[in-house]
C-alpha positions as CSV (number, residue, x, y, z in Angstrom):
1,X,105.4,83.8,100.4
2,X,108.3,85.7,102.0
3,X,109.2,89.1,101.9
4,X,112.1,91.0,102.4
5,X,112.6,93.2,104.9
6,X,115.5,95.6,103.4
7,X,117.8,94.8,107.1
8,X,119.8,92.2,105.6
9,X,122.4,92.9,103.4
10,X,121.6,93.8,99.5
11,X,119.1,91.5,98.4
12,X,117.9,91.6,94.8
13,X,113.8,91.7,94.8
14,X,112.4,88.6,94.1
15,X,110.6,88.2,90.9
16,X,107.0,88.7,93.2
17,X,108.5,91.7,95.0
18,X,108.8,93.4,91.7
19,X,105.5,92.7,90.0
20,X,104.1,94.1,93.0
21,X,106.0,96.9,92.4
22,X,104.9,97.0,88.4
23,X,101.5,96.5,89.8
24,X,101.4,99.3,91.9
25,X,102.5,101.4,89.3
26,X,99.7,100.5,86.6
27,X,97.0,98.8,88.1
28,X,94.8,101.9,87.8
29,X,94.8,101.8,84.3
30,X,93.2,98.1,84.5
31,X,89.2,97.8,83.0
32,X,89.0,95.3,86.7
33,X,88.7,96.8,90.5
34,X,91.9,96.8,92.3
35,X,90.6,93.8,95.1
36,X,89.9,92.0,92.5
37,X,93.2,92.0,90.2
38,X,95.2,91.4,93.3
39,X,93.0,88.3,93.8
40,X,93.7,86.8,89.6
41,X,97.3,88.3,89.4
42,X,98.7,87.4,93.1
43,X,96.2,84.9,94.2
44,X,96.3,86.8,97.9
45,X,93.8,88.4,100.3
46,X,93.7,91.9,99.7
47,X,94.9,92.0,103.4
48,X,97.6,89.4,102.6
49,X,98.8,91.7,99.4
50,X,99.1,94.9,101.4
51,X,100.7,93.5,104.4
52,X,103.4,92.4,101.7
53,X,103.6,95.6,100.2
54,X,103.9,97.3,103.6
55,X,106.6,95.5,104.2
56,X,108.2,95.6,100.8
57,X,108.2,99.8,100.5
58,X,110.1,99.9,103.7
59,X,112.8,98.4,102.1
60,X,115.7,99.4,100.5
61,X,116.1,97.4,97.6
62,X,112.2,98.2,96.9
63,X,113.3,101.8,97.1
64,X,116.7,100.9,94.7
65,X,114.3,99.3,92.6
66,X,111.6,101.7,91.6
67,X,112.6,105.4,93.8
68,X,109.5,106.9,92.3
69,X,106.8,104.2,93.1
70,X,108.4,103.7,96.6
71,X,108.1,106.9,97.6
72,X,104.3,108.1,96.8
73,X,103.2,104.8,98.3
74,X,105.0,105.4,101.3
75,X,103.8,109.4,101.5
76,X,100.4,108.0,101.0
77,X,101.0,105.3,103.7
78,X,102.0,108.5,105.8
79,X,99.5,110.6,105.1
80,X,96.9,107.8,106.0
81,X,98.0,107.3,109.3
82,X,98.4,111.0,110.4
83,X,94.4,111.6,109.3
84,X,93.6,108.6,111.2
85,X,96.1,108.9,114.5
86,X,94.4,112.5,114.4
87,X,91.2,111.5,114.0
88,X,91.6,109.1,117.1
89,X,93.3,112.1,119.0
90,X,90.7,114.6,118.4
91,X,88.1,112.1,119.7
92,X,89.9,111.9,123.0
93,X,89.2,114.7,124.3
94,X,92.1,116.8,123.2
């Protein structure tokens, strides 16, 4: 499964690029855990779906496509690695 990267020119998102997308957006309000709708709806690895989605909210038709989505997963993406870049810098010694 490929995944655009948002460096080429203006590429619509495929039809997966956007469920994930939809997914993201709703998945909360499921009855079923989120590892485990990613598994029935996607058939990927939990790893496998977020390495595509990594990659998907960095780009800009993601961002074109759904501005409000894009943007909490990214500050949350953000966020994630500050607490754990300071975590490892405060148990360095600093």
């Amino acid at each position: 499964m490929a995944f655009h990267t948002g460096h080429a020119g203006a590429v619509p998102l495929t039809s997966v690029e956007a469920a994930i997308l939809e997914f993201e957006r709703t998945w909360w309000s499921g009855d079923q855990p989120k590892d485990d709708a990613i598994a029935d709806r996607f058939a990927l690895t939990t790893a496998e779906y977020y390495e595509a989605l990594n990659s998907l909210i960095d780009s800009d038709e993601a961002l074109a496509h759904d501005p409000l989505v894009v943007r909490r997963l990214r500050r949350m993406r953000d966020r994630r690695r500050r607490a754990r870049y300071g975590a490892l810098a405060d148990g360095a010694g600093s």
